[in-house]
N, C-alpha and C positions, 0 to 999 in steps of 0.2 A: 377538511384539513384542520389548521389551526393545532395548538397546541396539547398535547395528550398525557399525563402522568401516566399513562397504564399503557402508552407504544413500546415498551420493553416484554411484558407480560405477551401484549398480541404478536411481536417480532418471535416471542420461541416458541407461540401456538403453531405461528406460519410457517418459517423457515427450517431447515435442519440445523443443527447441532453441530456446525461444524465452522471452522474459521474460513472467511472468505480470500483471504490472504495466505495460510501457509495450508492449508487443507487440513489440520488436525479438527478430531471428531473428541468429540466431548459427552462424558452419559449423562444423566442428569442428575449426579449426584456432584458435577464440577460446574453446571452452569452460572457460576458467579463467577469464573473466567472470562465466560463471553459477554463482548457489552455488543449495541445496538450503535453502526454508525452509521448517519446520516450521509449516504453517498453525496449531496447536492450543500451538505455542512451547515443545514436550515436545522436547527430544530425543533422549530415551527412547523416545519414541512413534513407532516406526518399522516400519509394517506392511508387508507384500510387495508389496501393490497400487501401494505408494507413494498413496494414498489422505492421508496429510498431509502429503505436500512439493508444494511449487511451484517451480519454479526461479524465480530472480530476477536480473537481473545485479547487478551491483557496487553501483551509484545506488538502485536501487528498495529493493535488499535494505537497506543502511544505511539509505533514510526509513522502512522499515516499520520498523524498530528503536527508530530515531529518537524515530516517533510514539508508538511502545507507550512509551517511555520519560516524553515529554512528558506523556500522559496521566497515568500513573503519579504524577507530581511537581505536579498537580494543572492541568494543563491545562485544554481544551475537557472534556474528560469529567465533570471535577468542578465547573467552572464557569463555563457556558455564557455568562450573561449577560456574564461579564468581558473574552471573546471577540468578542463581537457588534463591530459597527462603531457609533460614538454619530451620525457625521456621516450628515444623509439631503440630499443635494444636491437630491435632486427632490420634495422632500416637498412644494412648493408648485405643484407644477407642473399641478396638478387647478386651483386656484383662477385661475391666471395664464390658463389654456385657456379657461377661463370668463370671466373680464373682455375675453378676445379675441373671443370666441365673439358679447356682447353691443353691443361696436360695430358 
């Protein structure tokens, strides 16, 4: 393991060509879209199998960052209910079916 300059080169020997995140496929005349992320966010943690990279393109890779960041700073992770939606458009819509039901 330990650190690798060349775990980018062996992630596109290994893997396919395509994003791990939105499923688009890439020929090899666009692989400088796809980068190499570290599922475990080591990137130190660079084993042979490539067992923790994913390729990702350009988009996926910055929201997965994005998100880890978000969380971090006290997002959804830390506080779910503040995330929630307050508005329920259809919370009545049991009772309304019901006064329909008995005409």
């Amino acid at each position: 393991m330990g650190s690798d300059p060349l775990y980018r080169e062996r992630a596109l020997k290994i893997l396919p060509w395509i994003c791990g995140r939105c499923a688009r496929e890439f020929p090899a005349s666009r692989l400088r879209e796809l980068t190499v992320h570290h599922k475990d966010g080591n990137h130190e943690n660079n084993p042979r199998d490539g067992s923790n990279w994913e390729l990702l393109c350009l988009y996926c890779h910055e929201n997965e960052h994005a998100r880890v960041l978000d969380s971090r700073a006290g997002g959804a992770a830390r506080e779910p209910a503040a995330t929630q939606a307050k508005h329920r458009p259809l919370a009545v819509l049991g009772e309304l079916m019901k006064k329909k039901s008995r005409r």
